[in-house]
C-alpha positions as CSV (number, residue, x, y, z in Angstrom):
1,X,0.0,0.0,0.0
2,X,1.4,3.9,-0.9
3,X,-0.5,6.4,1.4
4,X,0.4,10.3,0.4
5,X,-0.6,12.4,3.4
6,X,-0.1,16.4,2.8
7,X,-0.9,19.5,5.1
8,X,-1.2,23.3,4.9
9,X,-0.9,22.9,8.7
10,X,2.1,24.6,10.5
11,X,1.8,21.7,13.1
12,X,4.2,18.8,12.3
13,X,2.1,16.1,11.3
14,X,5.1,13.5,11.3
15,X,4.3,12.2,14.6
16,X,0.6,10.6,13.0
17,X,2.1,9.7,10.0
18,X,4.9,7.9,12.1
19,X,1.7,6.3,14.0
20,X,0.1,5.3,10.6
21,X,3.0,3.8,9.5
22,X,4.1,1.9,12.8
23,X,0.3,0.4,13.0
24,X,0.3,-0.4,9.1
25,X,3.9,-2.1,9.2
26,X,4.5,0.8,6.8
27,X,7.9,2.7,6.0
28,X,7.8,6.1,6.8
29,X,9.4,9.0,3.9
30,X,9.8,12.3,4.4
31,X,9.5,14.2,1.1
32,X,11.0,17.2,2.5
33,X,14.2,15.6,3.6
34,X,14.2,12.7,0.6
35,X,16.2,12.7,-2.3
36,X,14.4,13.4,-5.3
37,X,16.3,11.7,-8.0
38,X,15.1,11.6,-11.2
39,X,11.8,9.4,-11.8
40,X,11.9,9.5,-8.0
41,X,7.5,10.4,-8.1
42,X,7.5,8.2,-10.7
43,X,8.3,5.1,-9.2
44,X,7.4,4.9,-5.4
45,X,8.3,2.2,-3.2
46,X,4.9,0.1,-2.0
47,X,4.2,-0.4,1.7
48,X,5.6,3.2,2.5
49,X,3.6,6.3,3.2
50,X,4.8,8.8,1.8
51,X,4.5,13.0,3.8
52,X,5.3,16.4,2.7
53,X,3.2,19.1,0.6
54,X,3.7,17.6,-2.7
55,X,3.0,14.0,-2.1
56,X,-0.7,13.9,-2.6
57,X,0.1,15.7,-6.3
58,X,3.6,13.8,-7.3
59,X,3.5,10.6,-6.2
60,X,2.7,8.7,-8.9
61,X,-0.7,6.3,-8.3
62,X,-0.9,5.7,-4.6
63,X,-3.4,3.6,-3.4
64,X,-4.5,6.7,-1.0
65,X,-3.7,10.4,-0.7
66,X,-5.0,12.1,2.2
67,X,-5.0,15.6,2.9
68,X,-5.0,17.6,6.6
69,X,-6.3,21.0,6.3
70,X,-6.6,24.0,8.5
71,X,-7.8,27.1,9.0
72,X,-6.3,30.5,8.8
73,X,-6.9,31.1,12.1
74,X,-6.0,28.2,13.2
75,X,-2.3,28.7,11.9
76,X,-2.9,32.2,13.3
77,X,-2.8,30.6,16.8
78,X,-0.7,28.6,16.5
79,X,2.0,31.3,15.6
80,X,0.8,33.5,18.1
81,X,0.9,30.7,20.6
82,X,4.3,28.8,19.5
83,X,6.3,31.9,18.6
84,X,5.1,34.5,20.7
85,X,3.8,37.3,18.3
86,X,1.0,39.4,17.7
87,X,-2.1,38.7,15.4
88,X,-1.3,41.0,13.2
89,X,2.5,39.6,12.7
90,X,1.0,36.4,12.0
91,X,-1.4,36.8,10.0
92,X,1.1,38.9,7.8
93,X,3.3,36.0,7.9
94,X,0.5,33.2,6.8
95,X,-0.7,35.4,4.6
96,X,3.0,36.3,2.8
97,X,3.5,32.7,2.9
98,X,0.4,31.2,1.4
99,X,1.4,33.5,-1.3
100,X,4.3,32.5,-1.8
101,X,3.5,29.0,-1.6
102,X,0.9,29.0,-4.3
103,X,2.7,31.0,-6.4
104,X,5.6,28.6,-6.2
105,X,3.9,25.4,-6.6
106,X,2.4,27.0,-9.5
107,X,5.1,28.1,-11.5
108,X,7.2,25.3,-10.9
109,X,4.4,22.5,-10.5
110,X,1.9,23.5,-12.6
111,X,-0.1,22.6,-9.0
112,X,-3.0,24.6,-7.1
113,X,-2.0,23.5,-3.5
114,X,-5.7,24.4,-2.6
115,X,-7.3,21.8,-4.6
116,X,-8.1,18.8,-3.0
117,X,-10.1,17.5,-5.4
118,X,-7.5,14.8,-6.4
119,X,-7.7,13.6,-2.6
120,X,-9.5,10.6,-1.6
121,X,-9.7,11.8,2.1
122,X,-9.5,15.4,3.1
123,X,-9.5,16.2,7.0
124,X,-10.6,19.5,8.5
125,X,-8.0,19.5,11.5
126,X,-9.3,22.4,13.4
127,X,-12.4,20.1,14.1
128,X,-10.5,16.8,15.5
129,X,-7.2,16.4,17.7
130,X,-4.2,13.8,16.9
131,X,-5.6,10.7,18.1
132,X,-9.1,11.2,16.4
133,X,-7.5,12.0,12.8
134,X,-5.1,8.8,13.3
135,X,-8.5,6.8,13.9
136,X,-10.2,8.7,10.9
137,X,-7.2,7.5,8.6
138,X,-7.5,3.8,10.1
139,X,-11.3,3.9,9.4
140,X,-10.9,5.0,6.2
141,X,-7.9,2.4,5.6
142,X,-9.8,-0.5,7.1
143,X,-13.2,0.4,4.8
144,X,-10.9,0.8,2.0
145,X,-11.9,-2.0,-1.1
146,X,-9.1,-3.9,-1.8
């Protein structure tokens, strides 16, 4: 099984994809820190799940791509809360780097990193903690059709 898990979240969603993996006998690849030879998203390794912002758009046919989504104000607290600045500071700072993001992902992707529509599982995480989107993915694993 290939699992692509992605987030706009500035919370490090490692630890549940490390959970995933563990409970799955999965291996566990970091996109961010992998790399990215060439035909690398072309040729993924089964049993692995596979994190980082482009996974759910690059990995080439995975048997599940799952998404983590959050609000703006949610990454609003949590930059006000983890680094200690004002509202105003982070919201200019989400806001400069959505931008950036999307314009990056864009012009060297051809990808809109705000459409999930691609995504077999899309998870509002402002709505659920750790341990309830871990059991949401197993559900949704365990249901799957094989």
């Amino acid at each position: 099984m290939i699992i692509t898990i992605a987030s706009n979240s500035y919370e490090d969603i490692e630890p549940t994809c490390k959970v995933i993996a563990l409970r799955y006998g999965l291996k566990y690849e970091n996109l961010e820190n992998a790399k990215k030879e060439k035909g690398y998203f072309n040729s993924p390794s089964n049993d692995t799940i596979y994190k980082g912002i482009l996974a759910v758009w690059k990995i080439k046919e995975p048997d599940v791509r799952i998404f983590l989504k959050v609000s703006e104000e949610s990454k609003i607290k949590y930059l006000v809360e983890k680094n200690k600045v004002s509202i105003e500071n982070a919201k200019e700072e989400i806001e400069k780097k959505d931008a950036e993001q999307k314009d990056y992902f864009v012009k060297n992707y051809g990808i809109n990193i705000k459409d999930y529509t691609n995504c077999d599982l899309v998870i509002n995480m402002d709505k659920i903690a750790s341990e309830g989107i871990i059991g949401v993915i197993e559900k949704y694993l365990n249901k799957m059709t094989k």
